[in-house]
N, C-alpha and C positions, 0 to 999 in steps of 0.2 A: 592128323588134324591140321590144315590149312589156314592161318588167318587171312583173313581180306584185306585190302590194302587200306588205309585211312583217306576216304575222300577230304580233300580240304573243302572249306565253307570257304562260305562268301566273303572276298577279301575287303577291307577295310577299303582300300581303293576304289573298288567297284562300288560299295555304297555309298559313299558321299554326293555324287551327282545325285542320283534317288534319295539321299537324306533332304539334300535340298530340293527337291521337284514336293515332296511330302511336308517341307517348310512352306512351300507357296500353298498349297491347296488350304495346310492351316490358315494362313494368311485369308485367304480366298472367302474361306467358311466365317474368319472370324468378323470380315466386311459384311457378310450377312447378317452375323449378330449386332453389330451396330446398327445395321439400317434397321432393325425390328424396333431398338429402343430410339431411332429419330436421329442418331448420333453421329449424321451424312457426312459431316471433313473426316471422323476417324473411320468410319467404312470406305468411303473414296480413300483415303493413304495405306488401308490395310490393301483395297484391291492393286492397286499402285506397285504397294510392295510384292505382291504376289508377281504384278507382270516382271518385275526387276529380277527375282525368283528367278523365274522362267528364261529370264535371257540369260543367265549363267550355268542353269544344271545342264546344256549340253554342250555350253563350251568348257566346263570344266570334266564334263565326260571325254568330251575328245583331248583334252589336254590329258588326262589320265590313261589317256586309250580304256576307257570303262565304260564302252556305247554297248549298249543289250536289246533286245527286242524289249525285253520287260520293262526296262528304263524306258523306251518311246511309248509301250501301252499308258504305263502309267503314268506320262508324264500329259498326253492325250485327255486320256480322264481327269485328272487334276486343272486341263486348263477347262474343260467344259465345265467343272463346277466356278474356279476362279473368275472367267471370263464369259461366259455364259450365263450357268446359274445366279452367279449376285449380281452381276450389273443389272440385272433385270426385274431381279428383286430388289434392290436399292432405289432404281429410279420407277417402279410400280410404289413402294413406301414413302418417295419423295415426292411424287407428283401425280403418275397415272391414275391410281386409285381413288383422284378426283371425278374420276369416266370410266369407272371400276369394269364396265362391258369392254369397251374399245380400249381401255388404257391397259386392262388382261392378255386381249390381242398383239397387244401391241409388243408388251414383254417377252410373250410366247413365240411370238415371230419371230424374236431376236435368238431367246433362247435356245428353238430349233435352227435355226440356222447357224449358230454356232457349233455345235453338235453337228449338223451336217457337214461343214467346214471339216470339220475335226475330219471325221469320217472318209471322206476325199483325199484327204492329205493321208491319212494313213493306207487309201488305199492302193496309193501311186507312192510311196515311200522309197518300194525297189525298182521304182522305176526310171532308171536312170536315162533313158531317152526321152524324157517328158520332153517339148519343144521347149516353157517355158521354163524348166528346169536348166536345160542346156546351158542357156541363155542367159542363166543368172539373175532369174525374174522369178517371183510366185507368183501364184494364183490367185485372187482377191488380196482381200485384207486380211493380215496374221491376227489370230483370236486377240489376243493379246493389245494389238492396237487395236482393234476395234473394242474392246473393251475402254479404251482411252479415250477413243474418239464418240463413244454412246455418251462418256461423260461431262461432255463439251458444255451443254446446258447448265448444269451441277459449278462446274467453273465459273464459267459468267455469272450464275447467282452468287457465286460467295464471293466475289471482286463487286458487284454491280449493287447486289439486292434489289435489282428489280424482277418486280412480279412477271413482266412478261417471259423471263427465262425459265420460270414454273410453270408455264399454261399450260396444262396435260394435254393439248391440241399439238402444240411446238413439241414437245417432247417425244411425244407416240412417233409423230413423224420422223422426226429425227433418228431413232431410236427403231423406225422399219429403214430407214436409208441405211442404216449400218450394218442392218439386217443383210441386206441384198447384197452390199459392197461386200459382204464378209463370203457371199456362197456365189459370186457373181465370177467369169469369166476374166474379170480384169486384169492384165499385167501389171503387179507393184512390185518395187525395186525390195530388194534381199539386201542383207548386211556384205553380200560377196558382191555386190554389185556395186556397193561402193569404193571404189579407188581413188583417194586422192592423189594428187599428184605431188612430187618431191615438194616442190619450192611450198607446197600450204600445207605441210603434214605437220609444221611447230603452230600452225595456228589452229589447224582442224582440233589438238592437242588441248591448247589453251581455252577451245570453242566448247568444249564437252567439262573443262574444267568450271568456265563458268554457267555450263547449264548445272552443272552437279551444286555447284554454289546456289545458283536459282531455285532447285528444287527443293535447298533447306532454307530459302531466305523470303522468296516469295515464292511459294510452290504454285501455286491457283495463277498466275500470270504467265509461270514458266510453262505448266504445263497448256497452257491454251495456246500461247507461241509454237509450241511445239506441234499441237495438234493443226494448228494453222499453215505452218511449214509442211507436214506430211501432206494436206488436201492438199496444196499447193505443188505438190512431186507427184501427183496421181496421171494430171496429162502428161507430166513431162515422162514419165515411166509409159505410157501409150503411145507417146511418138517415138521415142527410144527404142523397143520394140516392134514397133511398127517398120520403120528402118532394116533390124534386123531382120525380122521377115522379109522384106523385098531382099537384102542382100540373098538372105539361104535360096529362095527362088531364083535369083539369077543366076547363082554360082551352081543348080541343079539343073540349070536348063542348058548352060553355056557345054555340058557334054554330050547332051543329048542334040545339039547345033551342029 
């Protein structure tokens, strides 16, 4: 009689990235349950916390060398409920459901497109000659910020309280532009695409220390700054890219010359 070998299980290393991708979705779910009771700043910093979630479980996967297919399915799914499903539920409970027909649509749109986002990205994941891949670009807007940027309205009413930033008119729309920017064509800059340069890397340093101060001192200012700096790097990442295209076309034509 033969015994089999003891497969080992799943090591302590490899779950922690996946402990935390299953932190944000909680996070994610629990922004939902705020917006049902009306309770919009603590569903906006729960969903918040989910996107922050999400920027760590895959860099601390590749710091572990603990990257799995199953870790990117799930962590896929998790951002469709995080960053799809409750933004879109938060700001229908916040505002849309004033124009309950079109202000439905309006969520709906976002939330499919989210979901198709996802979708796209996972299905070009191994593909490592993507152009904008190459290049150091993504493809639209990362779920995650657009989940940031649908929240834009939401901010200015809790800095401003004014009613126009609630009109289910401004919101729907806003909230289909996010839509589109998220499943659209566009080249946006990737975290690999930024390189500072030596002489500003103690200030870029200092720069993220006082947003992180921002974020627990005035959070609702910081983050609309913030969302206002990214719209503001949208052209600049299209002519940046743009650029690079004309170069790869010349440098493929110049041997064929």
């Amino acid at each position: 009689m033969t015994l089999e070998p003891i497969r080992p299980g799943l090591t302590l290393r490899a779950m922690v990235p996946n402990a935390i991708t299953a932190a944000a979705l909680c996070a994610g779910l629990t922004g939902i349950r705020f917006g049902i009771t009306h309770d919009f700043e603590k569903a906006v910093q729960a969903i918040v916390l989910a996107g922050i979630l999400d920027g760590l479980d895959g860099r601390v996967a590749r710091l572990l060398k603990a990257q799995s297919r199953f870790g990117a399915e799930l962590d896929s799914l998790a951002d469709n409920v995080s960053f799809g499903v409750a933004p879109a539920l938060v700001l229908f409970l916040w505002s849309l459901q004033d124009l309950p027909r079109v202000g439905w649509f309006a969520a709906l749109a976002y939330a499919i497109a989210c979901a198709l986002r996802l979708a796209r990205y996972n299905a070009r994941i191994d593909m490592a000659d993507e152009p904008r891949k190459t290049a150091g670009f993504l493809t639209g807007v990362p779920a995650p910020v657009g989940a940031g940027l649908a929240f834009l309205p939401l901010y200015l009413f809790f800095v401003t309280e004014n009613p126009l930033f609630r009109d289910p008119v401004l919101v729907g729309v806003w909230l289909v532009a996010m839509a589109f920017l998220m499943i659209s064509n566009v080249a946006t800059l990737s975290w690999g695409k930024l390189r500072p340069r030596k002489q500003v890397r103690i200030e870029v340093i200092a720069l993220f220390g006082l947003v992180a101060a921002g974020l627990l001192v005035e959070p609702w200012w910081t983050l609309i700054a913030i969302c206002a700096v990214y719209l503001a790097m949208l052209p600049v990442a299209m002519v940046l890219y743009a650029r690079i295209r004309r170069q790869r076309a010349a440098a493929e034509a110049q041997p064929a010359a």
